[in-house]
N, C-alpha and C positions, 0 to 999 in steps of 0.2 A: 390739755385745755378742754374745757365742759364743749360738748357739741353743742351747737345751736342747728334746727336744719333750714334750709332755704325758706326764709320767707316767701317767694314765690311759686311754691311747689305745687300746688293746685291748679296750677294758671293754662299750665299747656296741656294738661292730660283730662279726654272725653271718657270720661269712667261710664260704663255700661250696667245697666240692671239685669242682675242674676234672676233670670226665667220671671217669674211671675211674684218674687220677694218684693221686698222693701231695699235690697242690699244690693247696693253697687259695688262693683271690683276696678282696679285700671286693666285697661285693656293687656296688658303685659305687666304679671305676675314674677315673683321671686322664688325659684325653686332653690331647695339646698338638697336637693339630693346628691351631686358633687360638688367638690369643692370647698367643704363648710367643715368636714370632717374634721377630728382631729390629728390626724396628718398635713392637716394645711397651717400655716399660721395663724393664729388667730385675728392678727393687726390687718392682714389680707382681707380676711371675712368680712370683718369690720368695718371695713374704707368700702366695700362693696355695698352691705346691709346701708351705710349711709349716703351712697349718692344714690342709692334707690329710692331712697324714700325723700331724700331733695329731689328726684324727677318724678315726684308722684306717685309711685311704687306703694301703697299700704298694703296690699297682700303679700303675705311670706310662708313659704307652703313647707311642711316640714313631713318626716314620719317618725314613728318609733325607730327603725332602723337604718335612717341614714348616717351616714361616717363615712368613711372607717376610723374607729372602730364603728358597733352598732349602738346608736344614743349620742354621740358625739356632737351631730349637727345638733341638738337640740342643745346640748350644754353648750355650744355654743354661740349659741343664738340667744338662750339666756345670759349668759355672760356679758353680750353685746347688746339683749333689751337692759340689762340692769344698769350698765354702763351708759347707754346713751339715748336711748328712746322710751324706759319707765315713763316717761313723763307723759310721753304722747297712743299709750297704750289705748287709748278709745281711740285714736285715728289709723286703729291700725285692723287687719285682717291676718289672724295668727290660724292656720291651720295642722292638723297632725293626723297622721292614720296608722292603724293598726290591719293586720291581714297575715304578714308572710313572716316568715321564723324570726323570733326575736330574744328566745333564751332557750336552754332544751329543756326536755321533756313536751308529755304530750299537750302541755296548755300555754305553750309559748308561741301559738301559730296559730292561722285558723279562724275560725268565724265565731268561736262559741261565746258566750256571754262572759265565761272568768277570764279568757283570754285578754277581750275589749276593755273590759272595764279595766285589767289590773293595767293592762298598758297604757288606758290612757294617765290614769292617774302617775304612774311612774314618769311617764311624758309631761305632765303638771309639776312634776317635781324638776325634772332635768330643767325645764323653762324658767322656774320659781314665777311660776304665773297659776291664779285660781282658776281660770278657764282659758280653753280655745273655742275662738269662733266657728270654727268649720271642725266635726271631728269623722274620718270618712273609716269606712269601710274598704279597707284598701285592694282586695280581690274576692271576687266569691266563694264562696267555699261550698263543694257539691256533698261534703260530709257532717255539714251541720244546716239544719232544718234552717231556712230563709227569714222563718219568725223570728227565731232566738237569734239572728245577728243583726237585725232591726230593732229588737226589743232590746238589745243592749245600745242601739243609739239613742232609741228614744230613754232610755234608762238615764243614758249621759243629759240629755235635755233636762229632763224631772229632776236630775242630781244639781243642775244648776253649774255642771263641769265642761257641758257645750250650748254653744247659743245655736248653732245648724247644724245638722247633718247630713253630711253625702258619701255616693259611692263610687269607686273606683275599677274601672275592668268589667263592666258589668255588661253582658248582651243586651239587646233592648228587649227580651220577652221578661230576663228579669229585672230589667229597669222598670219595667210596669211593675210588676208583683210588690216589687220593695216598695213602688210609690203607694201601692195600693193599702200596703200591709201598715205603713208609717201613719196614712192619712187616716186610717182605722183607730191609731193609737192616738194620732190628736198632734203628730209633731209632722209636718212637710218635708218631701225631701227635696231641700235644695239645690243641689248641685252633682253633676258627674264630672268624673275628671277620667277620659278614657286619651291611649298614644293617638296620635293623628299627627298627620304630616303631609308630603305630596308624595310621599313612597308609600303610606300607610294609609288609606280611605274606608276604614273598616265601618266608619262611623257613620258613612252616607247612606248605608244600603236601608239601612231600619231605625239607627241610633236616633238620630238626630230628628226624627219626627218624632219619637216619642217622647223625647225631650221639649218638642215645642209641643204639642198635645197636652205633657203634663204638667207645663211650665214648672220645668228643671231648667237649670243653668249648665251650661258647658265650661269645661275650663279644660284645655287639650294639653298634653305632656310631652315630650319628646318631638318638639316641633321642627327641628333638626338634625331628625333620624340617628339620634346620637351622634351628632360630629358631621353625620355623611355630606349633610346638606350645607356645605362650609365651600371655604374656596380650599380645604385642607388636604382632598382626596384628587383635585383633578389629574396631580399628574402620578398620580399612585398613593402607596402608603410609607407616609414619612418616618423617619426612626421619632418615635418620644409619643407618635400618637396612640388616640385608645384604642387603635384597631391593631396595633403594634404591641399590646401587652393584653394579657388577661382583662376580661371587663362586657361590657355588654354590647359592644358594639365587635365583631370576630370577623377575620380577616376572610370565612366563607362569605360573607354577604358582600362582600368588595367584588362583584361580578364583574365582564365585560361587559355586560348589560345594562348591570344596573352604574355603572362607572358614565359610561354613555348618554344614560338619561339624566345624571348629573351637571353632566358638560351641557348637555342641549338647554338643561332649566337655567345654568349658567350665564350661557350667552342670553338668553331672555332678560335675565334680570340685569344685565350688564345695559342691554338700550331702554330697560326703565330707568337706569340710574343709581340701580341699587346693587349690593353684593348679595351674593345666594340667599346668603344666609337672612337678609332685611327682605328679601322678598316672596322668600319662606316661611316668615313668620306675618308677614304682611297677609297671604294666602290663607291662612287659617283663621284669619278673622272676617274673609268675606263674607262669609252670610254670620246673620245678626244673631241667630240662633247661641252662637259660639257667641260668650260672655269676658274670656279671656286664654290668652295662651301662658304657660309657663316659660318662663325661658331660664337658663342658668349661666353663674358668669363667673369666669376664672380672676377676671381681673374686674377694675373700674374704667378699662376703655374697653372693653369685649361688652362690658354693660350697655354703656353708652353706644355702641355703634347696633347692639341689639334693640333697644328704643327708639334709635331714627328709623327704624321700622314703621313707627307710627306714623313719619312724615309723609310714607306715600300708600295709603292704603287702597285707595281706589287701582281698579282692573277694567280697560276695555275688553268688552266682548270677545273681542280679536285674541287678547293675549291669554285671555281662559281658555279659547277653545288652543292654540299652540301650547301654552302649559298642558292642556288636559291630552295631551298629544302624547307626552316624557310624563305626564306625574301618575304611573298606574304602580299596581301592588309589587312589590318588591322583596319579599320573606324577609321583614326585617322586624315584624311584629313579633316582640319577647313575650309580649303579654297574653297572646291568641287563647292560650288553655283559659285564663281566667272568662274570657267574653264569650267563649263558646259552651257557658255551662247553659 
């Protein structure tokens, strides 16, 4: 059957303006970095990408090297714009990045200009779409001069192959620089997309003001610390989870400690009403600065129960400073080499 998507889908979602643009996001974005791969089914993907976008959902963040394999989520995410949302391709926010190894030799990684561009273009291809909205810089690169991996995004703007660009992973000394170097060249930088979470706070120290300074937008990633931040860890680690096999979330980070501070934010969110995980993703949207969070979804009820997030986003005083009690750093930031260049 042709999808149609909900007539209603605009109605309950307060979509927020990206820093100082014209461009609003919903506050809870679609990552495919798991799940979307071609190891998943595709009819899975599919029922997911479509109740997103019936609950308001037009942002959908992709990279070059999401899967597995690497490129996968992208072919199939085209697959599933060609199939059922071509139509509605202006109502949507399609993003992609380039940054971290994506074919070998030495030009398939990295920051340099043939890198960016050939990948975005192959990401244009895998989509069967002529641009992406957002095309980011997906970590910094301290071996290629900072000009030449801006002048490959402003490149992509002039090419007419992205409408904005942003970066990923980025310190805020060079979050300046980039904004500095883009606005030289006549193209904004929209938007950062760095990990944050209530184990990960990397972003308060310096991020996030120079983000409101240089109105850039925020868009956070791993807002549930890979899984951690679940009701999946408390009473240990279950056979089938990802801290159970190879992957990014490793059974060293499974402290007593950090297991601890889990349970405590737990019962928090339990007398707000909410499960960890909706009140973990609710907490990265407190201050306004943050423009939207990612979140990723195995199925269409893990979607759904990650949206009613929205339903309680306000925080008394009280339960910030008891959060801010359990939510300190936690070595679970994979990303740290990229923001500390």
């Amino acid at each position: 059957m042709t999808y149609a998507p909900a007539a209603d889908r605009y109605e309950g979602m307060a979509y927020r303006r990206c820093g100082r643009s014209g461009l609003d996001l919903p506050p809870l974005s679609l990552g495919l970095w798991q799940n979307f791969g071609g190891d998943h089914p595709l009819e899975s993907s599919r029922a997911i990408v479509r109740r997103a976008f019936d609950l308001g959902i037009t942002h959908f963040d992709l990279a070059n090297n999401y899967g597995p394999p690497y490129g996968s989520a992208e072919e199939s995410f085209g697959r599933i714009l060609a199939s059922d949302l071509a139509r509605h391709r202006d109502e949507l926010v399609l993003s992609t990045k380039a940054g971290y190894d994506m074919w070998p030799g030495p030009y398939g990684e990295g920051g340099s200009r043939k890198y960016l561009l050939a990948s975005l273009d192959q990401s244009l291809r895998r989509m069967g779409i002529d641009y992406v909205d957002i095309f980011y810089s997906h970590r910094f690169d301290a071996s290629t001069p900072l000009e030449e991996t801006m002048g490959a995004l402003h490149a992509a703007v002039r090419a007419g192959k992205a409408l904005y660009v942003g970066i990923s992973s980025y310190s805020a000394r060079r979050t300046r620089e980039a904004a500095t170097i883009l606005r030289g060249l006549g193209t904004s930088l929209l938007i950062h997309q760095p990990s944050y979470s209530l184990l990960n706070r990397w972003i308060e120290e310096e991020l996030l003001d120079v983000l409101g300074q240089e109105g850039i937008g925020c868009i956070t990633f791993s807002p549930l610390a890979q899984g951690l931040l679940t009701d999946r860890y408390l009473a240990g680690i279950p056979e089938g989870s990802r801290a159970s096999r190879p992957g990014t979330l490793t059974e060293g980070m499974l402290t007593d400690d950090t297991l601890a501070k889990v349970r405590a934010l737990n019962a928090i969110a339990a007398r707000r009403g909410q499960t960890l995980a909706q009140m973990a993703l609710a907490w990265t949207l407190r201050d306004r600065r943050v423009t939207s969070t990612l979140v990723g979804a195995s199925s269409v009820p893990q979607l759904e129960q990650n949206v009613a997030a929205l339903d309680k986003l306000e925080f008394s005083g009280e339960e910030l400073a008891e959060i801010d009690v359990h939510a300190t750093e936690s070595g679970i930031n994979l990303w740290a080499a990229s923001s500390a260049g």
